[in-house]
C-alpha positions as CSV (number, residue, x, y, z in Angstrom):
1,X,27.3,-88.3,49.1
2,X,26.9,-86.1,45.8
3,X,23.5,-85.0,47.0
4,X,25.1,-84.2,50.7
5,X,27.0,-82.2,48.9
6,X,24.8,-80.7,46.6
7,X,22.7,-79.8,49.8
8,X,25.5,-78.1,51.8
9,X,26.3,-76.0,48.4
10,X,22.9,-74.7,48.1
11,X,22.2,-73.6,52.2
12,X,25.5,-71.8,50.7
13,X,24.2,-69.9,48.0
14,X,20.9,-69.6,50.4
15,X,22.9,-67.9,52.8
16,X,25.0,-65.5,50.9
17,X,22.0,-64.5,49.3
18,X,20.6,-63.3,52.5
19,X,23.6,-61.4,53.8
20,X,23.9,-59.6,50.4
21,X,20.6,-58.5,50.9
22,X,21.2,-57.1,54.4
23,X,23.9,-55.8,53.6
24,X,22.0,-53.9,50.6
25,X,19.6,-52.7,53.0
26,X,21.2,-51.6,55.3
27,X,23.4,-49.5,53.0
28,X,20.0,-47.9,51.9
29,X,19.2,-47.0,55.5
30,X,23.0,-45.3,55.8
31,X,22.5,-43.4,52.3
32,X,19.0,-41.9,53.6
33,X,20.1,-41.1,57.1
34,X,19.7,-37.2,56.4
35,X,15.7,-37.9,55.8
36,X,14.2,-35.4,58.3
37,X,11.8,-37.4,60.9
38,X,8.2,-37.5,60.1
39,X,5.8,-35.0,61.5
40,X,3.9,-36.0,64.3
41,X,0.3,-36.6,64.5
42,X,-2.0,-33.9,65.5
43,X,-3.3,-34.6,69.0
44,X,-6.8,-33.0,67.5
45,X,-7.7,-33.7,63.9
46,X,-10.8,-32.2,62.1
47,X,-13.6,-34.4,60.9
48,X,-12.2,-36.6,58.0
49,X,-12.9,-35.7,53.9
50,X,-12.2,-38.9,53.0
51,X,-11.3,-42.4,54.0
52,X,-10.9,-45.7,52.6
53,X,-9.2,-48.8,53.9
54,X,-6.1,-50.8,52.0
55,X,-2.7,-51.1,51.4
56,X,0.3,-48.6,52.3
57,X,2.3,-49.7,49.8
58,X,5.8,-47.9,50.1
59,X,7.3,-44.3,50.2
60,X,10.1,-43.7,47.5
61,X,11.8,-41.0,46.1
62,X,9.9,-38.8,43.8
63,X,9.6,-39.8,40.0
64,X,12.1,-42.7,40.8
65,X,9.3,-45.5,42.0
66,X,12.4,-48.2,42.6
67,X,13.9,-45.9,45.4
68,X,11.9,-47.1,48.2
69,X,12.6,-45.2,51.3
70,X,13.7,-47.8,54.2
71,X,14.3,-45.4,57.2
72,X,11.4,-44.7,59.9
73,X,9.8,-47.6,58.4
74,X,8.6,-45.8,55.3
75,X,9.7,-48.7,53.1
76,X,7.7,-51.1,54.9
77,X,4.0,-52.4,52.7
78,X,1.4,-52.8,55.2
79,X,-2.1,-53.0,55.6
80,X,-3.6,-49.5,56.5
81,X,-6.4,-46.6,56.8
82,X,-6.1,-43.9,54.9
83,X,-8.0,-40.4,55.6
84,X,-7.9,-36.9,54.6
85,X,-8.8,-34.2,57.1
86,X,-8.3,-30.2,56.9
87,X,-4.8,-30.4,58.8
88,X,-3.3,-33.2,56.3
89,X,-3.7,-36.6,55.4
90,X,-3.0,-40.0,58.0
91,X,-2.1,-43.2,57.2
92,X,-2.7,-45.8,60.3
93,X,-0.5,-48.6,59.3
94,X,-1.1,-52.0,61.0
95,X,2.0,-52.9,62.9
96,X,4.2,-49.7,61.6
97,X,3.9,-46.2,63.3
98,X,1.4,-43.8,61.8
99,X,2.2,-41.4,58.8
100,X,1.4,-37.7,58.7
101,X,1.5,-35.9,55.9
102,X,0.8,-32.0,56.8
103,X,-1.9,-30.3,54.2
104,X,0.9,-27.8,53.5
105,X,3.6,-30.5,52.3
106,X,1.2,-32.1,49.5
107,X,2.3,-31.3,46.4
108,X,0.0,-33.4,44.1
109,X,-1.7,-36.6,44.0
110,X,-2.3,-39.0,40.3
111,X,-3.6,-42.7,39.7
112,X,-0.7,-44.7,38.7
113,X,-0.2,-48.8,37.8
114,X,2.8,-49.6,40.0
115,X,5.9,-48.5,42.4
116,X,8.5,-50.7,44.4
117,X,7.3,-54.2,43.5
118,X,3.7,-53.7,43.5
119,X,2.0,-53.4,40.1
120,X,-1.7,-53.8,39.8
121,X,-4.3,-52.4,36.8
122,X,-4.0,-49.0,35.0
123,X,-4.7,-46.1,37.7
124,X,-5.1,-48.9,40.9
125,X,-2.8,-46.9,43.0
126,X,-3.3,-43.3,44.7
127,X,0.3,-41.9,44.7
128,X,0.4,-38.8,46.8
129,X,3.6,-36.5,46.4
130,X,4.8,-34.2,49.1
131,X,8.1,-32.9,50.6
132,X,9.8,-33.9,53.7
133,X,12.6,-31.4,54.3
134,X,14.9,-31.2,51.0
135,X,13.3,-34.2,49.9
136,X,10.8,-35.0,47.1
137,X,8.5,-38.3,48.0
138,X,5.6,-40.7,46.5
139,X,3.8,-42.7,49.1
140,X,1.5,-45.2,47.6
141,X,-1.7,-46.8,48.4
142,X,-4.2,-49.0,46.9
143,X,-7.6,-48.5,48.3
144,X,-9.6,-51.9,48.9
145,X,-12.2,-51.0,47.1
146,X,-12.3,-49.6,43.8
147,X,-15.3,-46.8,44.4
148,X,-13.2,-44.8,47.5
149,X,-10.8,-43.9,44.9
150,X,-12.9,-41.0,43.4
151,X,-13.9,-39.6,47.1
152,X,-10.1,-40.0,48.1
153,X,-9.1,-37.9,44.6
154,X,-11.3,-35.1,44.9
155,X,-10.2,-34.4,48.8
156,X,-6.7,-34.6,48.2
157,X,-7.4,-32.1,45.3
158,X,-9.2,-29.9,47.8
159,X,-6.9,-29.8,50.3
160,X,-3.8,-29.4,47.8
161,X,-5.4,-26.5,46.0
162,X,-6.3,-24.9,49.3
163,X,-2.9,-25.2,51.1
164,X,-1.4,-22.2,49.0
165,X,-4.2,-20.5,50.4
166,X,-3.8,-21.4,53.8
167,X,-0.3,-19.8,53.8
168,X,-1.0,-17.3,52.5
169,X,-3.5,-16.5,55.1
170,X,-1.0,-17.1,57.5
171,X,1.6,-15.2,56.4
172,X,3.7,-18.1,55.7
């Protein structure tokens, strides 16, 4: 009887656990509900700068890598393919809509060890900041292999350092 008992208690603990959770998230997804929608992908992108395959590991708030973003699936780790082209850079996300980050949003890119439970070696993961409306973000991801990390850098640098440019150009 005592282990009847014992049972039924924890499936209780089990399940509170669970709604708290839910009930967490989907307090996140009320408190980010002014996060503007994403930018659609170009119908025609330029030939690619850089590409490497691995792991879209989450969107958070910049400088605060526990603040995932949950809306428009931005929270979501999955695997994905990463490349840089002139017009921005495009994350294909297995079983999560693509992300588009426009050349002109990019505000910097750095090597860093970890963000919203994912922690791997010293510089492991590409963190690329950029703006989405009034809003500061870090999207990670962690190539598969270690030598596209270089090749990803320097386009990312290219296209960052050429975007102020490009406005200006514009008359933007």
């Amino acid at each position: 009887m005592d282990k009847v008992v014992a049972g039924f208690a924890t499936v209780a603990v089990i399940g509170v656990l669970f709604v708290m959770l839910g009930t967490g998230w989907r307090n996140r997804l009320r408190r980010q509900s002014d996060v503007e929608q994403l930018p659609a992908v170009p119908a025609e992108l330029g030939l690619p700068l850089a590409a490497a395959e691995g792991q879209y590991v989450a969107t958070t708030t910049a400088g605060d890598w526990l603040d995932r973003i949950a809306v428009q699936g931005l929270g979501i780790r999955t695997n994905a393919e990463l490349t840089v082209h002139p017009e921005g850079v495009l994350f294909e996300r297995s079983g999560a809509a693509p992300v588009f980050i426009p050349a002109a949003k990019l505000t910097g890119v750095r090597q860093d060890s970890g963000m919203a439970g994912k922690f791997v070696e010293k510089d492991g993961l590409l963190v690329v900041s950029w703006t989405l409306g009034n809003r500061e973000l870090d999207t990670g991801f962690r190539s598969r292999r270690a030598d596209d990390k270089p090749a990803l850098l320097e386009a990312f640098q290219e296209l960052i350092s050429a975007a102020p440019q490009a406005d200006a150009d514009s008359g933007k």
